[in-house]
N, C-alpha and C positions, 0 to 999 in steps of 0.2 A: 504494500500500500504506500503509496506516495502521501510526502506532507506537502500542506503550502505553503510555499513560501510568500512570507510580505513584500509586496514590492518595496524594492529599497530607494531611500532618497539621492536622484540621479544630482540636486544641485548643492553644492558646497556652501554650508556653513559663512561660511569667508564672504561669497559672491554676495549673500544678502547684508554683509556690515556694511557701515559708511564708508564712503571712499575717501573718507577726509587721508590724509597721509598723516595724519598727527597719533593715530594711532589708537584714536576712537572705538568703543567697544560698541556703544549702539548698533542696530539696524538703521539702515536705508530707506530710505522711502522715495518713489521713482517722481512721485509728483515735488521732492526737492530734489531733482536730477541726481539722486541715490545717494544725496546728504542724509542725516540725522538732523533736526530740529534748530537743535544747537549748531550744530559745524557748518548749516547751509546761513542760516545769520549772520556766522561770521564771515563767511564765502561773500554774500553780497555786500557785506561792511569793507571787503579788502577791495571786490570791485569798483564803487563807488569811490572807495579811497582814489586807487586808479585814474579814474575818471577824470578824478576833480585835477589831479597831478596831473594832467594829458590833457587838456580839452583838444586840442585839434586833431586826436585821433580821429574822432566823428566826422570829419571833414574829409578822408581818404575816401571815401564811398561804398567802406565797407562795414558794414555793421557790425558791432561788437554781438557776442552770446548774451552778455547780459541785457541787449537793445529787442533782440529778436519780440517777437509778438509772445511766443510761447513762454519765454524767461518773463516777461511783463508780465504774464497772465496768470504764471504760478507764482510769482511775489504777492501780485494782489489777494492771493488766496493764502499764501504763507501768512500775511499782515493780520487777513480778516483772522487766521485759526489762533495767530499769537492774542490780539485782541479779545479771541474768544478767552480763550484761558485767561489772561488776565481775568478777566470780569468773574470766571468762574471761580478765582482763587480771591479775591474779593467777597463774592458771594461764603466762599467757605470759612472765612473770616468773621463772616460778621457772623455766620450760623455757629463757629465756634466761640464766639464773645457771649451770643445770647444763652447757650447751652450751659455757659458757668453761670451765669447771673440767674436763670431759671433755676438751677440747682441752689445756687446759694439762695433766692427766694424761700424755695421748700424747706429750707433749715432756719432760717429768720424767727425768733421769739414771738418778734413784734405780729407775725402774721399769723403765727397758731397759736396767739393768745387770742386776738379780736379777729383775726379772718377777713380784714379788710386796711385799705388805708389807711391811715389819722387822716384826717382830716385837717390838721396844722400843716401837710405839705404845699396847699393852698397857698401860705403865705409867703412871702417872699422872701429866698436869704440871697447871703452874698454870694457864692457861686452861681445861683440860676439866676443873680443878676450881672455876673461877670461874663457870662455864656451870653445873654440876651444882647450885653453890648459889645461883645466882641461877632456877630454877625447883626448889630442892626441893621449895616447900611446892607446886606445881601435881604432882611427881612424889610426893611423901607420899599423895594423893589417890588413885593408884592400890593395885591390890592386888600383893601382893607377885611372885603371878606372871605379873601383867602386864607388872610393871616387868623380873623377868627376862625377860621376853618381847622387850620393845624392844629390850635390850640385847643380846642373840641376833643379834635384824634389823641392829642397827646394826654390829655385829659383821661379819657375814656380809655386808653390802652393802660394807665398806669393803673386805675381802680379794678380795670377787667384782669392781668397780671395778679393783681395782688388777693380779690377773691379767689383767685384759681389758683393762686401754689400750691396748695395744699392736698389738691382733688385733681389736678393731670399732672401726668409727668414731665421730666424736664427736656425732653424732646418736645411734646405737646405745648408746653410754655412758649419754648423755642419758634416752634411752628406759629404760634399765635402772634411775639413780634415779626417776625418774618413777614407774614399777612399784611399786619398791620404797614410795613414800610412800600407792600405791593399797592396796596390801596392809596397812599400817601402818594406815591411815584404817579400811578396811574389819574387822583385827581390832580396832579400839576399839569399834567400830558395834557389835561381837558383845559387846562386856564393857558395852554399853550407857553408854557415856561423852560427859557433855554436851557441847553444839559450844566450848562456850568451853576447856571444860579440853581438849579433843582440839585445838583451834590452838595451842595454849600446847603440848601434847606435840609437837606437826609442828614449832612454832620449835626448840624443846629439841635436838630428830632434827638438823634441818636445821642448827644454828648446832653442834652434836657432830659432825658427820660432816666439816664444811666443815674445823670448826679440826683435827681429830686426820691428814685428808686434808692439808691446808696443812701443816703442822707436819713429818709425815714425808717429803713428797713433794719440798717446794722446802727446808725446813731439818732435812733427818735428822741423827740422833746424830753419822753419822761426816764429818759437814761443820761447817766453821766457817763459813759465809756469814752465819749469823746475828749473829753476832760481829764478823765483818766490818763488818755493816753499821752495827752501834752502833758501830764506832770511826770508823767516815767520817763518822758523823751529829756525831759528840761533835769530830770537827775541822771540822766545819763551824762548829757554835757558836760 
Protein backbone atom coordinates (compact mmCIF):
# COMPACT_ATOMS: atom_id res chain seq x y z
CA UNK A 1 0.00 0.00 0.00
CA UNK A 2 1.33 3.33 -0.86
CA UNK A 3 1.38 6.49 1.53
CA UNK A 4 0.65 10.10 0.51
CA UNK A 5 2.73 12.15 0.36
CA UNK A 6 2.06 16.15 1.09
CA UNK A 7 2.94 18.03 -1.40
CA UNK A 8 5.90 19.88 -0.54
CA UNK A 9 6.45 23.73 -0.60
CA UNK A 10 8.04 24.36 -4.13
CA UNK A 11 8.93 28.27 -2.86
CA UNK A 12 11.67 29.23 -0.50
CA UNK A 13 11.22 30.75 2.70
CA UNK A 14 13.87 33.46 1.75
CA UNK A 15 11.92 34.51 -1.61
CA UNK A 16 8.92 35.63 0.56
CA UNK A 17 11.27 38.01 3.02
CA UNK A 18 11.86 41.75 2.39
CA UNK A 19 14.21 42.55 -0.13
CA UNK A 20 15.59 45.27 1.91
CA UNK A 21 19.50 44.33 2.00
CA UNK A 22 19.74 45.47 5.45
CA UNK A 23 18.82 42.36 6.59
CA UNK A 24 15.26 42.42 7.52
CA UNK A 25 13.46 39.47 8.96
CA UNK A 26 9.92 40.56 7.98
CA UNK A 27 7.87 39.23 4.95
CA UNK A 28 7.39 41.13 1.79
CA UNK A 29 4.53 42.31 0.45
CA UNK A 30 4.22 42.76 -3.54
CA UNK A 31 1.94 45.65 -3.33
CA UNK A 32 5.38 47.42 -1.42
CA UNK A 33 7.28 46.17 -4.50
CA UNK A 34 8.22 43.14 -1.96
CA UNK A 35 9.38 45.67 0.98
CA UNK A 36 8.03 45.02 4.46
CA UNK A 37 6.05 48.12 5.85
CA UNK A 38 8.94 49.58 7.45
CA UNK A 39 11.85 49.15 4.80
CA UNK A 40 9.44 50.39 1.84
CA UNK A 41 9.08 53.81 4.00
CA UNK A 42 12.35 54.19 4.40
CA UNK A 43 12.90 53.04 0.53
CA UNK A 44 10.76 56.09 -0.46
CA UNK A 45 12.27 58.57 2.29
CA UNK A 46 15.92 57.63 0.57
CA UNK A 47 14.06 58.27 -2.99
CA UNK A 48 12.76 61.50 -2.27
CA UNK A 49 15.92 62.26 -0.58
CA UNK A 50 17.39 61.61 -4.08
CA UNK A 51 15.13 63.62 -5.75
CA UNK A 52 15.27 66.63 -3.94
CA UNK A 53 19.44 66.28 -4.25
CA UNK A 54 18.86 65.93 -8.29
CA UNK A 55 16.16 67.95 -9.42
CA UNK A 56 17.20 67.87 -13.10
CA UNK A 57 17.10 64.30 -13.25
CA UNK A 58 13.31 64.74 -14.37
CA UNK A 59 14.24 66.63 -17.06
CA UNK A 60 16.23 63.75 -19.10
CA UNK A 61 12.98 62.40 -20.24
CA UNK A 62 13.16 59.40 -18.60
CA UNK A 63 11.15 58.70 -15.75
CA UNK A 64 12.24 57.63 -12.50
CA UNK A 65 10.44 54.00 -10.66
CA UNK A 66 9.45 56.11 -8.17
CA UNK A 67 7.48 58.70 -10.84
CA UNK A 68 5.80 55.70 -12.63
CA UNK A 69 1.92 55.66 -12.31
CA UNK A 70 2.10 52.32 -10.52
CA UNK A 71 4.86 53.48 -7.71
CA UNK A 72 2.39 56.75 -7.21
CA UNK A 73 -0.46 54.57 -6.90
CA UNK A 74 0.92 52.08 -4.35
CA UNK A 75 2.35 55.16 -2.10
CA UNK A 76 -1.01 56.50 -2.04
CA UNK A 77 -2.26 53.25 -0.77
CA UNK A 78 0.83 52.75 1.54
CA UNK A 79 0.00 56.50 3.16
CA UNK A 80 -3.83 55.64 3.30
CA UNK A 81 -2.87 51.93 5.40
CA UNK A 82 -0.15 53.90 7.44
CA UNK A 83 -2.83 56.45 8.34
CA UNK A 84 -5.01 53.76 8.89
CA UNK A 85 -3.09 52.20 11.63
CA UNK A 86 -2.35 55.38 13.13
CA UNK A 87 -5.93 56.01 13.87
CA UNK A 88 -6.26 52.42 14.96
CA UNK A 89 -3.42 52.78 17.47
CA UNK A 90 -5.16 55.92 18.68
CA UNK A 91 -8.36 54.38 18.91
CA UNK A 92 -6.57 51.53 21.04
CA UNK A 93 -5.23 54.10 23.28
CA UNK A 94 -7.84 55.73 24.38
CA UNK A 95 -9.86 52.16 24.74
CA UNK A 96 -6.87 51.29 26.84
CA UNK A 97 -7.03 54.67 29.12
CA UNK A 98 -10.89 54.01 29.46
CA UNK A 99 -10.54 50.37 30.46
CA UNK A 100 -8.39 51.45 33.63
CA UNK A 101 -10.46 54.30 34.62
CA UNK A 102 -13.61 51.97 34.23
CA UNK A 103 -11.84 49.56 36.58
CA UNK A 104 -10.75 51.87 38.95
CA UNK A 105 -14.47 53.32 38.85
CA UNK A 106 -15.74 49.72 40.10
CA UNK A 107 -13.35 49.93 43.18
CA UNK A 108 -14.07 53.73 44.07
CA UNK A 109 -15.72 53.83 47.86
CA UNK A 110 -17.38 57.00 46.86
CA UNK A 111 -19.48 54.93 44.37
CA UNK A 112 -20.45 51.60 46.30
CA UNK A 113 -21.39 53.69 49.16
CA UNK A 114 -24.01 56.17 47.21
CA UNK A 115 -24.04 54.50 43.67
CA UNK A 116 -24.11 57.78 42.18
CA UNK A 117 -22.33 61.07 41.62
CA UNK A 118 -22.02 63.83 44.60
CA UNK A 119 -23.48 66.14 43.28
CA UNK A 120 -20.76 68.94 44.59
CA UNK A 121 -18.88 67.92 41.08
CA UNK A 122 -21.29 70.55 39.70
CA UNK A 123 -19.26 73.06 41.02
CA UNK A 124 -16.56 74.45 39.84
CA UNK A 125 -12.61 73.82 40.99
CA UNK A 126 -9.59 74.87 39.78
CA UNK A 127 -8.55 72.31 37.33
CA UNK A 128 -11.92 72.02 35.39
CA UNK A 129 -11.22 75.78 35.22
CA UNK A 130 -7.61 75.59 34.15
CA UNK A 131 -8.98 72.88 31.27
CA UNK A 132 -11.81 75.21 30.33
CA UNK A 133 -9.33 78.12 29.79
CA UNK A 134 -6.61 76.51 28.23
CA UNK A 135 -9.02 75.59 25.13
CA UNK A 136 -11.48 78.54 25.34
CA UNK A 137 -10.49 80.04 22.30
CA UNK A 138 -10.97 76.34 20.36
CA UNK A 139 -14.58 76.34 22.56
CA UNK A 140 -15.35 80.20 21.44
CA UNK A 141 -15.38 78.61 17.98
CA UNK A 142 -18.32 76.90 18.54
CA UNK A 143 -21.91 78.03 18.54
CA UNK A 144 -23.59 78.65 21.53
CA UNK A 145 -25.79 75.66 21.27
CA UNK A 146 -23.21 73.44 20.47
CA UNK A 147 -21.34 74.21 23.38
CA UNK A 148 -24.47 73.71 25.41
CA UNK A 149 -24.68 70.66 23.66
CA UNK A 150 -21.21 69.13 24.85
CA UNK A 151 -21.93 70.02 28.16
CA UNK A 152 -25.23 68.05 28.23
CA UNK A 153 -23.18 64.96 26.96
CA UNK A 154 -20.57 65.55 29.33
CA UNK A 155 -22.83 65.88 31.94
CA UNK A 156 -24.82 62.97 31.23
CA UNK A 157 -21.99 60.48 30.47
CA UNK A 158 -20.35 61.32 33.87
CA UNK A 159 -23.65 60.53 36.18
CA UNK A 160 -24.58 57.44 33.47
CA UNK A 161 -20.52 56.03 34.34
CA UNK A 162 -20.94 56.50 37.72
CA UNK A 163 -24.48 54.71 38.22
CA UNK A 164 -23.17 51.90 36.32
CA UNK A 165 -19.74 50.99 37.93
CA UNK A 166 -20.92 48.85 39.94
CA UNK A 167 -23.48 46.79 37.63
CA UNK A 168 -21.37 46.38 34.13
CA UNK A 169 -18.01 45.40 33.74
CA UNK A 170 -15.04 47.32 32.86
CA UNK A 171 -15.14 46.44 29.33
CA UNK A 172 -18.88 47.47 29.25
CA UNK A 173 -17.89 50.86 31.05
CA UNK A 174 -15.20 51.19 28.55
CA UNK A 175 -17.80 50.60 25.68
CA UNK A 176 -20.07 53.13 27.08
CA UNK A 177 -17.37 56.17 26.95
CA UNK A 178 -16.32 54.82 23.67
CA UNK A 179 -20.08 55.41 22.49
CA UNK A 180 -20.22 58.29 24.17
CA UNK A 181 -17.10 60.07 22.04
CA UNK A 182 -18.94 58.27 18.67
CA UNK A 183 -21.98 60.30 19.33
CA UNK A 184 -19.87 63.59 20.22
CA UNK A 185 -17.71 63.16 16.99
CA UNK A 186 -20.76 62.32 14.97
CA UNK A 187 -22.85 65.58 16.35
CA UNK A 188 -19.81 67.92 15.34
CA UNK A 189 -19.85 66.15 11.70
CA UNK A 190 -23.79 67.45 11.63
CA UNK A 191 -22.68 71.21 12.84
CA UNK A 192 -20.01 70.71 10.01
CA UNK A 193 -16.96 71.22 12.32
CA UNK A 194 -13.30 71.04 10.96
CA UNK A 195 -11.05 67.81 11.84
CA UNK A 196 -8.62 70.10 13.76
CA UNK A 197 -11.15 72.19 15.80
CA UNK A 198 -13.26 68.65 16.50
CA UNK A 199 -9.78 66.93 18.06
CA UNK A 200 -9.13 69.96 20.11
CA UNK A 201 -13.19 69.46 21.24
CA UNK A 202 -12.58 65.38 21.82
CA UNK A 203 -9.11 66.49 24.16
CA UNK A 204 -11.40 69.30 25.92
CA UNK A 205 -14.27 66.16 26.54
CA UNK A 206 -11.63 63.77 27.30
CA UNK A 207 -9.13 65.68 29.79
CA UNK A 208 -13.12 67.39 31.47
CA UNK A 209 -14.45 64.09 32.07
CA UNK A 210 -11.02 62.25 33.38
CA UNK A 211 -10.39 65.39 35.85
CA UNK A 212 -14.03 66.01 37.28
CA UNK A 213 -14.33 61.67 37.31
CA UNK A 214 -10.76 61.64 39.35
CA UNK A 215 -11.53 64.51 41.49
CA UNK A 216 -14.94 63.13 42.91
CA UNK A 217 -14.39 59.51 42.78
CA UNK A 218 -10.73 58.97 44.50
CA UNK A 219 -10.77 62.72 46.22
CA UNK A 220 -14.57 63.62 47.16
CA UNK A 221 -15.44 66.67 49.25
CA UNK A 222 -16.18 64.45 52.38
CA UNK A 223 -12.51 62.81 52.39
CA UNK A 224 -9.37 64.21 53.28
CA UNK A 225 -6.92 61.98 51.24
CA UNK A 226 -6.10 64.62 49.25
CA UNK A 227 -4.65 66.58 52.16
CA UNK A 228 -3.25 63.70 53.37
CA UNK A 229 -1.33 63.31 50.67
CA UNK A 230 0.26 66.99 50.58
CA UNK A 231 1.31 66.49 54.13
CA UNK A 232 3.21 63.10 53.48
CA UNK A 233 4.79 64.72 50.37
CA UNK A 234 5.69 68.06 52.24
CA UNK A 235 7.51 65.47 55.01
CA UNK A 236 9.18 63.80 52.69
CA UNK A 237 10.81 67.10 51.52
Amino acid sequence: MFTKKSPALRIDEADLKCKSRSGCDFFGNPEWDGYCSHCYRKERERQQNDQKKSPNRGDSGSRTSADSPLSLAVAKRFNKFEEKKQQQRQQQEKRNKFSKLASSLRKSTSIRDTGRLPEPWLEQSPEVERIKQDYATHLASLSPELRQLINKYIQGLCRSVCSDANNISADELSEKVQKFYQILSKCMDAHNINQELKESVLDYCEKFTMTVLHRNLFCPPTTTDEEKDLAIQKRIR
